[in-house]
C-alpha positions, 0 to 999 in steps of 0.5 A: 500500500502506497503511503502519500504526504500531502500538502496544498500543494504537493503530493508524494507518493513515497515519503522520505523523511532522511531524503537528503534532496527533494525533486518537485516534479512539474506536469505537462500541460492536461497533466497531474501529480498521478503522472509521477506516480512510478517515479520514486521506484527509479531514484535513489533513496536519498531524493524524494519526489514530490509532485505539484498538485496544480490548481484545477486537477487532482485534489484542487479540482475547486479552484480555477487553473492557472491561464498566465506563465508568469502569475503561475510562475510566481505563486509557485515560487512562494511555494517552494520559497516557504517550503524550502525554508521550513525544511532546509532541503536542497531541492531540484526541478524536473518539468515535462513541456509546460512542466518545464516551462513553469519551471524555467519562469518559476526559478527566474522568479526566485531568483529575482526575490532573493530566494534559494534557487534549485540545486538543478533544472531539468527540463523535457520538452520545452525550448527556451524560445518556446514550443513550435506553436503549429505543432501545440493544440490549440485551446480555441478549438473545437473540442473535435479537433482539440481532441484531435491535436491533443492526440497527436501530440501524445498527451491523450491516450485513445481510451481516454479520447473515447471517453465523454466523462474523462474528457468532460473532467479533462478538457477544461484543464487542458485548454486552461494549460495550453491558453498558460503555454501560449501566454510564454512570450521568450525574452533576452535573460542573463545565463542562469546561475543555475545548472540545466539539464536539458531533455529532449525526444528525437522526434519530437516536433513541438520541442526539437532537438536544435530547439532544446540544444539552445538552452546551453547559451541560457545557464552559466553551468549547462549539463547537456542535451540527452536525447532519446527515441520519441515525441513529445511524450518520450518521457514514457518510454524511457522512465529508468533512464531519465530518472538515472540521469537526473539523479547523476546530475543531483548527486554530483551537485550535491556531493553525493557519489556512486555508492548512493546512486547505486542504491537504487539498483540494489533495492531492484534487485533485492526489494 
């Protein structure tokens, strides 16, 4: 049985009070904290996951979601400005397309306040100059083609696109995220005194490869471009993999060494 700790604004679906790191994670547009259920099984015990829990999904079905980048942007970062400071835990960033996005523009706000910035951002699917906007749905749209573009895109599986209730439960909230996607407007920033890991899916169209190499010239320490067979959604199919790499990257950060990272791969093998 899964143990959960909530809060108004994160969900973590396998608590560890020890963690020597928190990894927020931060979904795609039409996204919610479930997507980063599997996680934890991937990291290292010392990092916990933490998935935000948006306005307008799971658990904050209530209250209206979020339709502008930047007042996303900086309500989240009062969050984790609070949250850090009661805890005192490094923290890293992942965001996947509009999770990324969110991420970037949540980190500038941080920093522009004065607060603790993440110990590493790493970012799928998002170009720094933006989504390829012919490739994006378009919120606008009739729900037929809406439907239709969110499909081709990856971000809603066929079971669910023939299904009148979830997709009553579930368009509103998607075109709210794709109204907040288009309301990202990119502008000329000093690097970020941030370390970036920049992710990306080889055929993705909405976020390209050369899209997401630029994020290099954007951050004073950049990681690397990772890139591996897929769309936008890559993310899926290569779980294992991304998750390795991002806690590589942390736990190089933070100094924690091969031992700790290895781990994870005991505990697979001898759960």
């Amino acid at each position: 049985m899964t143990v959960m700790t909530r809060s108004s604004w994160y969900l973590s679906f396998d608590p560890r009070p020890a963690a020597r790191v928190h990894l927020y994670g931060l979904p795609f547009a039409g996204g919610g904290p479930s997507m980063f259920r599997p996680w934890s099984a991937h990291l290292p015990p010392w990092m916990e996951l933490r998935a935000l829990r948006l306005p307008g999904r799971q658990g904050r079905h209530h209250q209206p979601a979020f339709t502008d980048c930047e007042e996303a942007a900086a309500v989240l970062a009062g969050s984790l400005a609070r949250e850090s400071a009661a805890t005192g835990v490094p923290y890293a960033l992942f965001g996947h397309s509009m999770g990324a996005l969110l991420s970037y523009r949540l980190t500038r706000a941080l920093l522009r306040a004065g607060e603790p910035a993440p110990v590493l951002l790493a970012l799928a699917a998002w170009p720094v100059r933006g989504a390829t906007r012919a490739c994006m749905p378009d919120p606008a749209a009739a729900d037929d083609q809406f439907v239709a573009a969110l499909s081709e895109l990856g971000g809603l599986p066929p079971e669910l696109a023939e299904d009148p209730a979830v997709l009553a439960m579930t368009l509103p909230v998607a075109r709210a995220d794709f109204v907040l996607c288009r309301s990202y407007a990119y502008r000329a920033e000093p690097p970020l005194p941030v370390p970036v890991l920049a992710l990306g899916g080889t055929g993705d169209l909405a976020a390209p490869p050369a899209g997401m190499a630029e994020w290099h010239d954007h951050t004073e320490d950049f990681r690397g471009l990772r890139l591996y067979d897929g769309g936008h959604f890559f993310v899926r199919d290569h779980l294992p993999d991304l998750a390795a790499a991002i806690a590589g990257e942390v736990g190089r950060i933070v100094g924690i060494g091969a031992a700790g990272l290895e781990d994870v791969a005991i505990r697979k093998m001898h759960p």
